[in-house]
C-alpha positions as CSV (number, residue, x, y, z in Angstrom):
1,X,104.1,81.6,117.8
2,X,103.8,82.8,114.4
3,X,105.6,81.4,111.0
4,X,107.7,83.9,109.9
5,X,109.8,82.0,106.8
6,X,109.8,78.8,105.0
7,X,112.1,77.3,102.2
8,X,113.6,74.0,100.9
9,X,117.0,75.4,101.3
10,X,117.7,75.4,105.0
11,X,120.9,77.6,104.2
12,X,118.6,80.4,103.7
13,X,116.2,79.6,106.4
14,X,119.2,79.6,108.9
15,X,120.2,82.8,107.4
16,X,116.7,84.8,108.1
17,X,117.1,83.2,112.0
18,X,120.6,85.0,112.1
19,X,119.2,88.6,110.6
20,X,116.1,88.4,113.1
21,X,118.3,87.0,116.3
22,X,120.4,89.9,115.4
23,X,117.7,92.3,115.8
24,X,116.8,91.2,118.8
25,X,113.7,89.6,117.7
26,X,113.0,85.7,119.4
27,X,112.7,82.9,117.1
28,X,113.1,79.3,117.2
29,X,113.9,76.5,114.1
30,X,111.4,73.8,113.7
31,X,112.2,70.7,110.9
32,X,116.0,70.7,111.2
33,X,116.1,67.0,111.1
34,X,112.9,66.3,108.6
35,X,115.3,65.3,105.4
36,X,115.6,62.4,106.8
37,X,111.5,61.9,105.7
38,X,111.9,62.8,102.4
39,X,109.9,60.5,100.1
40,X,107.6,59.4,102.5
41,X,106.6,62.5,103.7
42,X,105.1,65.9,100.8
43,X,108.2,67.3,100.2
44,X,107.0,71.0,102.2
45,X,106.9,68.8,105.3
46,X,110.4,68.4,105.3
47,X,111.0,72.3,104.8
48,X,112.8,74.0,107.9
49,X,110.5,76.4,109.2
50,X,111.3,79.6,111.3
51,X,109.0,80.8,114.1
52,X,108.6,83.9,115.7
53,X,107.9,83.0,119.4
54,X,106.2,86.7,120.4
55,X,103.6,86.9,118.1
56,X,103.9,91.1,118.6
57,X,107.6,90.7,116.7
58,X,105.6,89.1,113.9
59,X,105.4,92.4,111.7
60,X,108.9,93.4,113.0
61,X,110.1,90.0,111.7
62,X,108.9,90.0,108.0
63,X,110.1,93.6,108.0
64,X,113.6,92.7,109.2
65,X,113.5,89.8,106.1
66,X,112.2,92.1,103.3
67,X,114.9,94.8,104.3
68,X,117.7,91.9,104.0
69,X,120.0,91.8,101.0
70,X,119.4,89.0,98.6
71,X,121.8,87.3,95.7
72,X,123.2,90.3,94.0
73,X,121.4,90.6,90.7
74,X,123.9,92.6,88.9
75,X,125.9,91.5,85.3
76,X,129.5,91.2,84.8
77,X,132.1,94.2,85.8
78,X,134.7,95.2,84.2
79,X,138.1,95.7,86.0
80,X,138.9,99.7,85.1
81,X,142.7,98.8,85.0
82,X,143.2,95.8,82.9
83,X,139.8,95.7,81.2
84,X,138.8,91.9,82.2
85,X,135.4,91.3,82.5
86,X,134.2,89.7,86.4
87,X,131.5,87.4,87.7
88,X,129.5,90.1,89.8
89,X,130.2,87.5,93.0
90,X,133.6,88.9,92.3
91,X,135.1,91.5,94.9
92,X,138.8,91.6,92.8
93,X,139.1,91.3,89.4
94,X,140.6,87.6,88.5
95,X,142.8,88.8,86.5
96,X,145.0,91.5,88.1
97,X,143.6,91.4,91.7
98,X,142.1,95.3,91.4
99,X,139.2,95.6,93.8
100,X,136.1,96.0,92.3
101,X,134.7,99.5,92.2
């Protein structure tokens, strides 16, 4: 077994399980329950860690990460029919409900 991905924020940690269980590639979760040490243990101890299982999807796996979309970095859009200005999280403009484009 080889670690694949690490981070504080086991939201994001159970999100790169789902892209690489998707593609078929094996992994398993270790530190799910580790908050609970928090303070006594370094604070990385208590990170959830994902684990390839088949070393040989190792390359596969990082791959598969670095290809997935991350937090959109675009600025605000504007709404081409009432002229509002959107949060880019946005998929309709708040103000008139036009989808964005």
């Amino acid at each position: 077994m080889k670690l694949v991905y690490t981070n504080e924020n086991r939201f994001l940690v159970n999100n790169a399980k789902n892209i690489l269980e998707n593609a078929g590639i094996a992994v398993t979760l270790t530190n799910e329950y580790a908050a609970g040490g928090t303070g006594a243990l370094s604070p990385f101890d208590t990170w959830v860690e994902l684990w390839v299982v088949n070393d040989s999807d190792y390359e596969d796996a990082v791959r598969a990460i670095e290809a997935s979309p991350g937090p959109e970095q675009a600025g605000q859009w504007k709404c081409d029919r009432c002229g509002e200005a959107n949060e880019p999280s946005f998929e309709f403009c708040w103000n008139c409900r036009r989808e964005k484009p």
